[in-house]
Residue frames as qw, qx, qy, qz and C-alpha x, y, z in Angstrom:
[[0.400, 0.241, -0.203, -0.861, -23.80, 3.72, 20.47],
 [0.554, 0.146, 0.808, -0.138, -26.43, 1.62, 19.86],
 [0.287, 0.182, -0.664, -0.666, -26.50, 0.91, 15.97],
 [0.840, 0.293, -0.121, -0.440, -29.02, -1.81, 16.01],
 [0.963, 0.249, -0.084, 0.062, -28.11, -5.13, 14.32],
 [0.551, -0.689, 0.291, 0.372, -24.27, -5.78, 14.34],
 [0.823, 0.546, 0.126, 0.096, -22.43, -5.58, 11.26],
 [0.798, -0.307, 0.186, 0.484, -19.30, -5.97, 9.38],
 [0.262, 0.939, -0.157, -0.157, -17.16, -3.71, 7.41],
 [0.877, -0.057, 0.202, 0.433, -14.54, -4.16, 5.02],
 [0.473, -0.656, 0.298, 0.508, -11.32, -2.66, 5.65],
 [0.248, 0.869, -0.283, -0.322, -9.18, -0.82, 2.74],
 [0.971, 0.125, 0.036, 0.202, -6.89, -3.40, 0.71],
 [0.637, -0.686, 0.242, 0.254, -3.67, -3.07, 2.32],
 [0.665, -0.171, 0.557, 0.468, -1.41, -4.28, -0.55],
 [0.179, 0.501, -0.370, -0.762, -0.60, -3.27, -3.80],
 [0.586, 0.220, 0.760, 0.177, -2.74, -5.21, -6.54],
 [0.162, 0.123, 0.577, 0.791, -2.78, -4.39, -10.05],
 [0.255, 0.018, -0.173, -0.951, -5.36, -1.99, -11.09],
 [0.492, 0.017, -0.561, -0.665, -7.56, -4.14, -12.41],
 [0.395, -0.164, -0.827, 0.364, -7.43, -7.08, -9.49],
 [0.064, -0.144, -0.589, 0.792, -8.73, -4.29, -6.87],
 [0.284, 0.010, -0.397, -0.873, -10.98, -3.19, -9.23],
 [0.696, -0.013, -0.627, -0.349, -12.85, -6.48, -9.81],
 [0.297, -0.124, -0.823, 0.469, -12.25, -7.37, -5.92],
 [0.114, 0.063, 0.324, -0.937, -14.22, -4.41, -5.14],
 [0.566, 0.065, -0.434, -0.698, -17.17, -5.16, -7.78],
 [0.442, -0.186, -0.875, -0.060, -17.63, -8.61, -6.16],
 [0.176, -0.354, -0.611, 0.686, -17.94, -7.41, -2.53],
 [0.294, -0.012, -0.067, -0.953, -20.57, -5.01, -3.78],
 [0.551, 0.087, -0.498, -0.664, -22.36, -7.47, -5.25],
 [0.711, 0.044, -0.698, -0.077, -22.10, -10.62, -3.36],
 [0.350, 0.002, -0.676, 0.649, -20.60, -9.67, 0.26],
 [0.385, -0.781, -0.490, -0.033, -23.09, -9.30, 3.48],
 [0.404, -0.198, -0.239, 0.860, -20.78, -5.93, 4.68],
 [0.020, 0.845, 0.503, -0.178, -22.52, -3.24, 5.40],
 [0.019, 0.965, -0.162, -0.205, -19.89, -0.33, 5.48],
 [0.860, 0.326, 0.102, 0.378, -16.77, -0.19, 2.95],
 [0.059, -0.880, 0.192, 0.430, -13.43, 1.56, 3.55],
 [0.916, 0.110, 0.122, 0.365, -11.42, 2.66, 0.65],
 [0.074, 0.981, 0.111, 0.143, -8.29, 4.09, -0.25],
 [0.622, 0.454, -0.460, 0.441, -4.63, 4.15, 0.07],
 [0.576, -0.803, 0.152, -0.012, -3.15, 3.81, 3.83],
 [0.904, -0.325, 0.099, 0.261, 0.03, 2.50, 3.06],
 [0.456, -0.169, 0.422, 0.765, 1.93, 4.11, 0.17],
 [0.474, 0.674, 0.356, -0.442, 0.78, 6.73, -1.90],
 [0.062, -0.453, 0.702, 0.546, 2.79, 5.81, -4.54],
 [0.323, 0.329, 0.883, 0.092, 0.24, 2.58, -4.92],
 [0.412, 0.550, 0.532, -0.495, -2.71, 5.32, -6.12],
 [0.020, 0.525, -0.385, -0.759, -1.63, 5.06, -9.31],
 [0.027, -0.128, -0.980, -0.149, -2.83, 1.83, -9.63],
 [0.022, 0.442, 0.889, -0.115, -6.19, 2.46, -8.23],
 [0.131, 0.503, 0.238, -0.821, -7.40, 6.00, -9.09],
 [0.257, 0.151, -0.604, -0.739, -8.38, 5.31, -12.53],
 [0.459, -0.223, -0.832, -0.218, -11.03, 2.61, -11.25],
 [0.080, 0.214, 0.611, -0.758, -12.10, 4.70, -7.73],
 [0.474, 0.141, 0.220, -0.841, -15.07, 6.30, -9.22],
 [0.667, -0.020, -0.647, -0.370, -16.63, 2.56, -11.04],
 [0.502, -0.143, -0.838, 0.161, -15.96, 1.15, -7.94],
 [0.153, 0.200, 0.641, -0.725, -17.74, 3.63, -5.34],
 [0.490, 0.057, -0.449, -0.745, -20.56, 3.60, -8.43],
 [0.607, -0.038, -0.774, -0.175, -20.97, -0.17, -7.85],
 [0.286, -0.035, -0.722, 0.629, -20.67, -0.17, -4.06],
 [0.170, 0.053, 0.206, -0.962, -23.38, 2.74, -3.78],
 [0.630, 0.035, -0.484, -0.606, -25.56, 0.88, -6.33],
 [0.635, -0.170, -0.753, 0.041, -25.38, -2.31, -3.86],
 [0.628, -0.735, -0.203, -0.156, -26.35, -0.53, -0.77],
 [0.745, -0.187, -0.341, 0.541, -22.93, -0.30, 0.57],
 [0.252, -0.940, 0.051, 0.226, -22.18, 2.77, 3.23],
 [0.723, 0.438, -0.030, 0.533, -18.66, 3.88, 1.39],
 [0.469, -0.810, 0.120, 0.331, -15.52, 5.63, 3.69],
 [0.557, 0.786, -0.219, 0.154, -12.66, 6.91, 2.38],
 [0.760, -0.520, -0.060, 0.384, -9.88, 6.01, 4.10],
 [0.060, 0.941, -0.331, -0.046, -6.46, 8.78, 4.56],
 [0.605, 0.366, -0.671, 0.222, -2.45, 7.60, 4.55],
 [0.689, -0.482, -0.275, 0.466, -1.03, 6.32, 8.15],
 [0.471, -0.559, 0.070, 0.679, 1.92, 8.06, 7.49],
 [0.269, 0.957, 0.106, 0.020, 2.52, 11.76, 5.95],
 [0.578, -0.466, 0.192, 0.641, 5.99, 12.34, 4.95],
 [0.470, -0.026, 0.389, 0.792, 5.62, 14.65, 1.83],
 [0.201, 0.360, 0.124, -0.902, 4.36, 17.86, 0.86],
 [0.372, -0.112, -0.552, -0.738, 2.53, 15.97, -2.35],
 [0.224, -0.248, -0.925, 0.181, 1.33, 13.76, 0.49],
 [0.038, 0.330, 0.477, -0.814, -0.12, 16.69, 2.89],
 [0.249, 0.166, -0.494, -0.817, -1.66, 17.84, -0.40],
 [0.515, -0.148, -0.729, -0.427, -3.86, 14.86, -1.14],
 [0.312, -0.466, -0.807, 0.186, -5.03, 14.49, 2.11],
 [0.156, 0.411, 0.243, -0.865, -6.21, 18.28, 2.72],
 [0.474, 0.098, -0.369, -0.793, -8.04, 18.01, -0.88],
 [0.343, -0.148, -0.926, -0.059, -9.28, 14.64, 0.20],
 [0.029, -0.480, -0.674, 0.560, -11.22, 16.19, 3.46],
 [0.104, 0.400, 0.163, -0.896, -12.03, 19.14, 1.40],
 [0.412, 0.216, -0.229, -0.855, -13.58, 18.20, -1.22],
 [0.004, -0.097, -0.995, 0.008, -14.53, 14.00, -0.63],
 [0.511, -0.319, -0.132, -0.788, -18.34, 13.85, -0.53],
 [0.808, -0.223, -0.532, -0.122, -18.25, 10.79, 1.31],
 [0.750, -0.654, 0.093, -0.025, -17.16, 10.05, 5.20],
 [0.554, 0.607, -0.536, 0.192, -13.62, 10.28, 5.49],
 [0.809, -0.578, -0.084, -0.071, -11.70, 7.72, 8.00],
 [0.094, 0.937, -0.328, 0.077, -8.35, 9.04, 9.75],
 [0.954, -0.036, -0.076, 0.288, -5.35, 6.84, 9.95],
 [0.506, 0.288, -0.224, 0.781, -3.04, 9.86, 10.78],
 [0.244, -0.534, -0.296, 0.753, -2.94, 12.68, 13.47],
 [0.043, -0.040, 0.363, 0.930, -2.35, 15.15, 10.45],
 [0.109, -0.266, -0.706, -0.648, -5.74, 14.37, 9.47],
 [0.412, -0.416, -0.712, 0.387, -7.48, 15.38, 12.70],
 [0.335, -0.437, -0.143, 0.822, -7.08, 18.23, 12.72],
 [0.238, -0.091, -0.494, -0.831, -8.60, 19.12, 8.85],
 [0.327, -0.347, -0.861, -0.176, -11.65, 16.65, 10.38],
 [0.043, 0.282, 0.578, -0.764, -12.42, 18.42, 14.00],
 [0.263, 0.399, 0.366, -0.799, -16.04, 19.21, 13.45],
 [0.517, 0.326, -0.455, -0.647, -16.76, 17.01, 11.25],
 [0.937, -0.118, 0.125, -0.305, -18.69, 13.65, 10.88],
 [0.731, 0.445, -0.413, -0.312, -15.88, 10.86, 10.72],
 [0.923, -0.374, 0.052, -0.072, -14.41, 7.74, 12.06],
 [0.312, -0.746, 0.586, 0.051, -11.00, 6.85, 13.54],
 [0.868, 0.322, -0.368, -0.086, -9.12, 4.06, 11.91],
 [0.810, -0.548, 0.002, 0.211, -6.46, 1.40, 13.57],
 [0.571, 0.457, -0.330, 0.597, -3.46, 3.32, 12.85],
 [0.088, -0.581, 0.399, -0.704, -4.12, 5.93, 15.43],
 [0.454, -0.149, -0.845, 0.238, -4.01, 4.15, 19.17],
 [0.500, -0.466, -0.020, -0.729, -6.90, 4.55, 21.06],
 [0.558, -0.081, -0.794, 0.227, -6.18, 2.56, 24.08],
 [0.138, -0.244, -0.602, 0.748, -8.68, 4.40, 26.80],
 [0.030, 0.708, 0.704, 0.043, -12.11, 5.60, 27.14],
 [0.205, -0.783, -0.252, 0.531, -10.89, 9.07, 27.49],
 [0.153, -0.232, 0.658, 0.700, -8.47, 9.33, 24.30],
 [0.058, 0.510, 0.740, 0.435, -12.53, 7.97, 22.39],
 [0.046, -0.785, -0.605, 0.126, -14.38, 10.42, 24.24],
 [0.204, -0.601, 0.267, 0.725, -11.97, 13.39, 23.06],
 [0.033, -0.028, 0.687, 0.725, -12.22, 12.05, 19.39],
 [0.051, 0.513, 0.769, 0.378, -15.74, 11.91, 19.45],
 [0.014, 0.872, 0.287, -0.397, -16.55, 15.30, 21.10],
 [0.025, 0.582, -0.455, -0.674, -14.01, 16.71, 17.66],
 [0.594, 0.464, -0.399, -0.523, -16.34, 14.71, 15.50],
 [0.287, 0.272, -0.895, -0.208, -15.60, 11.24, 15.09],
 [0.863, -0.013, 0.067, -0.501, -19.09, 8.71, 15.14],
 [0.973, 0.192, -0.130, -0.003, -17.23, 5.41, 14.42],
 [0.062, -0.774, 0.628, -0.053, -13.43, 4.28, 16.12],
 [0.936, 0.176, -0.305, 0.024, -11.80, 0.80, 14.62],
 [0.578, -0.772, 0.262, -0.047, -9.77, 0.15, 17.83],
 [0.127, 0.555, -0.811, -0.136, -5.79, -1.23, 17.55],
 [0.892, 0.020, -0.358, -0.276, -5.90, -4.75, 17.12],
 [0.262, 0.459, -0.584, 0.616, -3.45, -4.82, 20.07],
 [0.579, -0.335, 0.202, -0.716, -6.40, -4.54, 22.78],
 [0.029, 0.089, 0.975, -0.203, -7.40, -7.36, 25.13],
 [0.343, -0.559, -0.706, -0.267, -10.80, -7.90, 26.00],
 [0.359, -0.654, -0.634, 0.206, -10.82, -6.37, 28.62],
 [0.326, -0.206, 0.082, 0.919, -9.56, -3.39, 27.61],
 [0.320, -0.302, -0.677, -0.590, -12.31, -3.27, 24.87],
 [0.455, -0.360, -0.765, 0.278, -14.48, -3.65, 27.31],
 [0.239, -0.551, -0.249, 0.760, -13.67, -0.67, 29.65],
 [0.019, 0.146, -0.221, -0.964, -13.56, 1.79, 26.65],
 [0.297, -0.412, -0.591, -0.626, -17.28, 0.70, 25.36],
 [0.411, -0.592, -0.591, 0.363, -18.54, 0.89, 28.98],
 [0.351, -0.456, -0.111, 0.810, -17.05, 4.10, 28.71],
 [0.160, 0.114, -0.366, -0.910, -18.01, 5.67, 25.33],
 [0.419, 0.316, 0.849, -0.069, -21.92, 4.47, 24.61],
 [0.304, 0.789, 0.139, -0.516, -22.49, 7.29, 22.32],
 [0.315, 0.583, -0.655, -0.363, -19.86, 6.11, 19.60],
 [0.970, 0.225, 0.032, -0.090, -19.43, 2.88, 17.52],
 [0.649, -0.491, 0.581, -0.019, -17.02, 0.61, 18.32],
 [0.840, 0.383, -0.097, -0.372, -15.20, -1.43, 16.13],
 [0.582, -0.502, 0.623, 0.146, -12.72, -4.30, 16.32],
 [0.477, 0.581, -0.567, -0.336, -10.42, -6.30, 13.51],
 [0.833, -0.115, 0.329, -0.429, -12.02, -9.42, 13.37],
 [0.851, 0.115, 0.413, 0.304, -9.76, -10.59, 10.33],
 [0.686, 0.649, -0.029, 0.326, -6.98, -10.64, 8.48],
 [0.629, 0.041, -0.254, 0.734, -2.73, -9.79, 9.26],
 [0.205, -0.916, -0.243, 0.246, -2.56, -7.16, 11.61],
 [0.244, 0.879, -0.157, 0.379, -1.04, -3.71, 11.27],
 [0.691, -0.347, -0.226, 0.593, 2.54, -3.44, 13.48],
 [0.298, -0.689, 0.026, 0.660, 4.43, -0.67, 12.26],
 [0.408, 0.880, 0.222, 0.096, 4.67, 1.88, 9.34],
 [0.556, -0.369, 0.193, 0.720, 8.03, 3.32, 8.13],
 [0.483, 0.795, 0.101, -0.352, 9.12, 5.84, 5.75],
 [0.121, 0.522, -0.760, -0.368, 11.31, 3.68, 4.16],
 [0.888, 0.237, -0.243, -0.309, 10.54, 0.30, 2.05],
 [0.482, -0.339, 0.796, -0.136, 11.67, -2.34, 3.68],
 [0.771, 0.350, 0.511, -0.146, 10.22, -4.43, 1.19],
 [0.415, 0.882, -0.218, -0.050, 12.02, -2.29, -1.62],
 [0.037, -0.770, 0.630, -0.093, 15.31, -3.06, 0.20],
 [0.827, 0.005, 0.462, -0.320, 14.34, -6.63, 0.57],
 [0.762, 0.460, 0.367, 0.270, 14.53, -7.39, -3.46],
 [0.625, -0.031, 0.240, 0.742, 17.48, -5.05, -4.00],
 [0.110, 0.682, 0.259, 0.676, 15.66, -1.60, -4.72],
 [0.181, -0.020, -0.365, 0.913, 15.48, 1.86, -3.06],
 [0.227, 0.685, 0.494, -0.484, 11.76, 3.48, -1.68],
 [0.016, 0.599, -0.198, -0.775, 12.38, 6.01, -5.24],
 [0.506, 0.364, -0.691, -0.367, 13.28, 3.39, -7.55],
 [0.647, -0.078, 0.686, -0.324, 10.88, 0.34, -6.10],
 [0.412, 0.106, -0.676, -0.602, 9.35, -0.26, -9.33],
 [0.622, -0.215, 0.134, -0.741, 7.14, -1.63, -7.50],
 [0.421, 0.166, -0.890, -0.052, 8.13, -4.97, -6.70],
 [0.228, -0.072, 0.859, -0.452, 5.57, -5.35, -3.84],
 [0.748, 0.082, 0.136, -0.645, 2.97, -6.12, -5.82],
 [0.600, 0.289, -0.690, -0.283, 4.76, -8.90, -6.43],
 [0.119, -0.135, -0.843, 0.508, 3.92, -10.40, -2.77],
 [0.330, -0.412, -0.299, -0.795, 0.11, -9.66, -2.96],
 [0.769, -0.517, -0.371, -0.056, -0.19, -11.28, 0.40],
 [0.340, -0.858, 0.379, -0.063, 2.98, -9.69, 1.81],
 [0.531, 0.544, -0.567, 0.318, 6.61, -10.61, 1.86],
 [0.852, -0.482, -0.076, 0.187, 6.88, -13.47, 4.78],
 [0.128, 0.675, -0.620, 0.379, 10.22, -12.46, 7.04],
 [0.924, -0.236, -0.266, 0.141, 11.44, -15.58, 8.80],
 [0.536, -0.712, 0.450, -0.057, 13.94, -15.51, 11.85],
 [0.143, 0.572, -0.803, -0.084, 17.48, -17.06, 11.46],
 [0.187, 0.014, 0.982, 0.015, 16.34, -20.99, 11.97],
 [0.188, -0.080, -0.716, -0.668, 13.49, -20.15, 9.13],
 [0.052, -0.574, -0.743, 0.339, 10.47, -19.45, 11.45],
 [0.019, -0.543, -0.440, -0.715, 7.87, -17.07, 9.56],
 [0.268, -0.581, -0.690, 0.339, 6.80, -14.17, 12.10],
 [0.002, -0.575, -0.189, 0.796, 6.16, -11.24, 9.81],
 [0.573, 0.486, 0.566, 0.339, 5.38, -9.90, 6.73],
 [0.186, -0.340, 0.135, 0.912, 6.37, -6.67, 4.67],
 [0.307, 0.778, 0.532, 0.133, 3.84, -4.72, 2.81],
 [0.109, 0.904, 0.232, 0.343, 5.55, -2.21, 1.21],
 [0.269, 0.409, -0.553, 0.674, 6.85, 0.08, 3.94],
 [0.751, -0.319, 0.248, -0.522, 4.25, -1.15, 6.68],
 [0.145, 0.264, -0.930, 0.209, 4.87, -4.18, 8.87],
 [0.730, -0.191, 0.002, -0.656, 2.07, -6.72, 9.28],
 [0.620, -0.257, 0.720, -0.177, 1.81, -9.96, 11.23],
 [0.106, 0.329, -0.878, -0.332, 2.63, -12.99, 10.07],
 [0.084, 0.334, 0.908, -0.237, -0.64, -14.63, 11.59],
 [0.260, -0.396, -0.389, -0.790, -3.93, -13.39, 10.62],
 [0.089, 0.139, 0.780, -0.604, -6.21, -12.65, 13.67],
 [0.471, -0.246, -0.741, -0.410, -9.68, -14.41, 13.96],
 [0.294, -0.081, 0.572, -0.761, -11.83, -13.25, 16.20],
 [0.434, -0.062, -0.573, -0.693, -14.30, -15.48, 15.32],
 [0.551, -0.081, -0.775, 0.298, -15.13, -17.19, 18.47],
 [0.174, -0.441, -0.357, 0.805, -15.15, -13.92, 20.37],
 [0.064, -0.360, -0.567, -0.738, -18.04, -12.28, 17.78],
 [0.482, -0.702, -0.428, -0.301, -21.18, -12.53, 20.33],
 [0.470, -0.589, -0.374, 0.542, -18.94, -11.95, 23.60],
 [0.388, -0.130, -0.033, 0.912, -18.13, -8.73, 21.84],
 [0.214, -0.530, -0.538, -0.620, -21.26, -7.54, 20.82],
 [0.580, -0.659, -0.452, 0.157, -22.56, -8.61, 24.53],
 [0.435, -0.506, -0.253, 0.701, -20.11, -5.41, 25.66],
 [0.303, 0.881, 0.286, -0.222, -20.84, -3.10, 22.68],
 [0.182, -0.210, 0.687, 0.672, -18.94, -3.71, 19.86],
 [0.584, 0.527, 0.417, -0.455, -21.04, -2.99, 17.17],
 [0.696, 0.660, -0.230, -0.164, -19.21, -3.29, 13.84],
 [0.899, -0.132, 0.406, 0.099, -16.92, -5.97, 12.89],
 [0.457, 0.764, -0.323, -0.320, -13.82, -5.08, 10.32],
 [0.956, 0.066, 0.285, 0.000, -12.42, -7.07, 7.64],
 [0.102, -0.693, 0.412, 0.582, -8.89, -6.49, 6.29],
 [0.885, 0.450, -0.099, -0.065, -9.24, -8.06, 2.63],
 [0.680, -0.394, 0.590, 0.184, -6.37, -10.78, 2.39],
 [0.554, 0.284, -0.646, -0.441, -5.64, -12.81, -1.01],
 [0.080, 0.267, 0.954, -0.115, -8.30, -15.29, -0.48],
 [0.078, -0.382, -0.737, -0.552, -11.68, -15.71, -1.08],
 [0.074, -0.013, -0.644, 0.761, -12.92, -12.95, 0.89],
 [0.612, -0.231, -0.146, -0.743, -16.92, -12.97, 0.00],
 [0.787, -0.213, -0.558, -0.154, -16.85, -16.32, 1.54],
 [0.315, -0.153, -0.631, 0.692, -14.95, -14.88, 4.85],
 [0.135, -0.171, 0.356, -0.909, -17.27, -12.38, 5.05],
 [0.682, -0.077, -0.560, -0.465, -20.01, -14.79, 4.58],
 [0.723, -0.032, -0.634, 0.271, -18.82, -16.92, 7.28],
 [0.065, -0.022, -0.405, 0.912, -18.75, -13.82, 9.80],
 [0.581, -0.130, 0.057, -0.801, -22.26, -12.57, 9.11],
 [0.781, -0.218, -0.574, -0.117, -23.51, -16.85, 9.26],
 [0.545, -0.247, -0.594, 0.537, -21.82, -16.65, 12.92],
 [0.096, -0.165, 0.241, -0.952, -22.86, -12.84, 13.82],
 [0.572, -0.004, -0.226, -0.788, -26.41, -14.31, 12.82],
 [0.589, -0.025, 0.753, -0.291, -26.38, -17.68, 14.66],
 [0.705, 0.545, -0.194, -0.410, -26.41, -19.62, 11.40],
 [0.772, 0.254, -0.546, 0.203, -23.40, -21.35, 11.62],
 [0.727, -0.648, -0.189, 0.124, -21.06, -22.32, 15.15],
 [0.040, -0.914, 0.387, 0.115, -18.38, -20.06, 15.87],
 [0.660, -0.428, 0.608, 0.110, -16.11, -23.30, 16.70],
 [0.757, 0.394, 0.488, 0.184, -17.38, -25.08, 13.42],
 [0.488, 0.814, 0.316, 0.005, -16.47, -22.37, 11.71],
 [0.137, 0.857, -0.457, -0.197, -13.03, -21.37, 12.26],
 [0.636, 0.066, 0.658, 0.398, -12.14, -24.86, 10.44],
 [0.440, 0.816, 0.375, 0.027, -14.16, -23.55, 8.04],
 [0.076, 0.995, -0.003, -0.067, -11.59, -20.47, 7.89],
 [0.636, -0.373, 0.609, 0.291, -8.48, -22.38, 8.26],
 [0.679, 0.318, 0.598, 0.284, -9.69, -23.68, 4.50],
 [0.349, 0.896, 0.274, -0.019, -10.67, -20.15, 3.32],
 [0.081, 0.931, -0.334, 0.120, -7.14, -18.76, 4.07],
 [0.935, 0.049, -0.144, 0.321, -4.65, -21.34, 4.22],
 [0.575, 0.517, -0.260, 0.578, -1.44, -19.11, 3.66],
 [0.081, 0.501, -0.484, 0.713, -1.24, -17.85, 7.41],
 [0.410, -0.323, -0.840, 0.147, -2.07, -19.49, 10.73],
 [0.348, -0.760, -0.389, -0.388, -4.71, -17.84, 12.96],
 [0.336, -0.009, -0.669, 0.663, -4.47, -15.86, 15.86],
 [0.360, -0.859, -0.322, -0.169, -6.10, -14.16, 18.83],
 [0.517, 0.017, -0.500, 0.695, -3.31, -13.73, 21.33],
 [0.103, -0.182, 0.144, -0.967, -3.53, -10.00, 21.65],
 [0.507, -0.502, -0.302, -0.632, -7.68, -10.31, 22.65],
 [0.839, -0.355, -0.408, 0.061, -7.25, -12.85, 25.22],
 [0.030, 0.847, -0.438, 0.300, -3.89, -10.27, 26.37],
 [0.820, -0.293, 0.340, 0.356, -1.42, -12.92, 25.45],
 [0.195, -0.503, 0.423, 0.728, 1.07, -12.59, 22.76],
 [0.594, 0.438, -0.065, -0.671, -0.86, -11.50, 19.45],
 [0.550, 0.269, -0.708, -0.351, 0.50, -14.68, 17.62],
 [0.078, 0.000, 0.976, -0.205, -0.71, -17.00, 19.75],
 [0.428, -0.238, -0.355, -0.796, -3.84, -18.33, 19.55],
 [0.162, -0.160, 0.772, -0.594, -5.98, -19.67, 22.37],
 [0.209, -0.332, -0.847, -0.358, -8.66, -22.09, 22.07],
 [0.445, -0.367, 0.234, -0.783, -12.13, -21.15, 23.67],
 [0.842, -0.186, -0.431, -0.265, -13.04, -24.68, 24.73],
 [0.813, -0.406, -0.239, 0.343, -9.93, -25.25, 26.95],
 [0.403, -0.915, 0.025, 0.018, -8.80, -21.81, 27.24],
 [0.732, -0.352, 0.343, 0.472, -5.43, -22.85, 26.71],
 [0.216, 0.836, -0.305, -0.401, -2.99, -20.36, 24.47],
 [0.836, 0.068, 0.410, 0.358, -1.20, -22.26, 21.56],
 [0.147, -0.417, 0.432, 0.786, 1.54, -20.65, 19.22],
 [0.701, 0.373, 0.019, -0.607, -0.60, -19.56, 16.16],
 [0.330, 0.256, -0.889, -0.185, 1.28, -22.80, 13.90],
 [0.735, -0.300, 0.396, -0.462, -0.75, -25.58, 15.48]]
């Protein structure tokens, strides 16, 4: 689809942060951040929306008021009848775009305008051209994909928008238990919520104390953070048009700053993931998975050469 300009979007905050934290995360990025399209909205646990439903409608106020396009986003995973619930009244009665991160939710959506999120795996030009003849304008591909996968499927779909995760820990796997719960001695029932006490995720390290995950909750997310940041203009050049940001804990008006200065030939891709290295310290970068090596690795674009994401 040809949108025009490229732009970025920022992704749903993964973790659990106090009320007030997401709140006031959200109010900056209105105000300050060059993103064009915002998703929010619980994907991981829907236990977290307690925290954040008292402060949804200030914060799509503030977003709307700064020009920002505003998605709702659904759970990944459905495992309970209050669950099924909130997402059927979500499609039915949202006024805004809703974006699907479950099968279940496909199915309420079919003939309707919305966009595919990276839970569900779209990993073929035929699987996008099914979701967008049942409605979907906008598909945030796995963060699994090589290039050259990518590739094939925009060659294949030009009628839909493309989108790739350009930053921040990737998404692995989704349980319906709490690994994170079980972690610090609690059950998924009785968490008490102890993951918000890892607002960057709960690092898992391998017996000889090598860090190569993280727990969020009951969702597994890499231990690296992938940075595509290098590979911005080659993806455009195939028709990627939208660029998503997963918010991290870090300063993320200045990552997204730092994307739209490199989308916009402002700054140098190269210069600039130092630049990003500073912005997010707490996890080493990857590509692997674009370049279709292993996702933590990262691979330089000057010499081509893959390095474990540590450097």
């Amino acid at each position: 689809m040809n949108t025009g300009k490229p732009t970025l979007t920022l992704g749903p905050v993964p973790y659990l942060w106090e009320g007030e934290k997401w709140r006031d995360f959200y109010f900056r990025m209105a105000d300050e951040a060059p993103v064009h399209r915002v998703i929010i909205g619980e994907t991981v646990c829907s236990k977290r929306l307690h925290f954040t439903e008292p402060h949804l409608s200030a914060v799509i106020e503030r977003l709307e008021s700064a020009g920002k396009h505003v998605v709702l986003s659904t759970l990944a995973l459905v495992t309970l009848e209050r669950e099924s619930q909130y997402i059927r009244s979500l499609v039915a009665d949202s006024p805004f775009p809703i974006e699907a991160n479950d099968l279940s939710a496909l199915a309420l959506l079919e003939g309707k305008p919305h966009s595919i999120g990276p839970f569900i795996n779209v990993y073929n030009a035929a699987t996008a051209r099914l979701l967008a003849r049942r409605g979907a304008s906008n598909i945030c591909l796995p963060p699994e994909l090589p290039a050259s996968s990518i590739a094939e499927i925009a060659a294949g779909t030009p009628d839909i928008a493309l989108e790739v995760l350009a930053f921040g820990r990737m998404p692995l796997a989704i349980s319906a238990r709490c690994a994170h719960a079980r972690a610090k001695g609690h059950i998924k029932d009785n968490c008490q919520f102890v993951c918000a006490e890892d607002p960057d995720g709960l690092l898992v390290k391998t017996l000889d104390r090598q860090s190569f995950l993280a727990l969020n909750g009951v969702q597994t997310v890499s231990f690296t953070c992938q940075a595509l940041l290098t590979e911005l203009l080659d993806l455009v050049s195939i028709g990627v048009s939208r660029f998503r940001l997963s918010p991290q804990d870090c300063d993320m008006v200045a990552v997204a700053s730092l994307y739209d200065d490199v989308l916009n030939g402002r700054t140098d891709a190269e210069g600039g993931i130092a630049r990003l290295r500073q912005l997010y310290p707490a996890a080493p970068l990857s590509n692997g998975f674009h370049h279709g090596q292993e996702g933590a690795a990262w691979v330089a674009r000057a010499r081509n050469i893959g390095h474990r994401g540590a450097e």
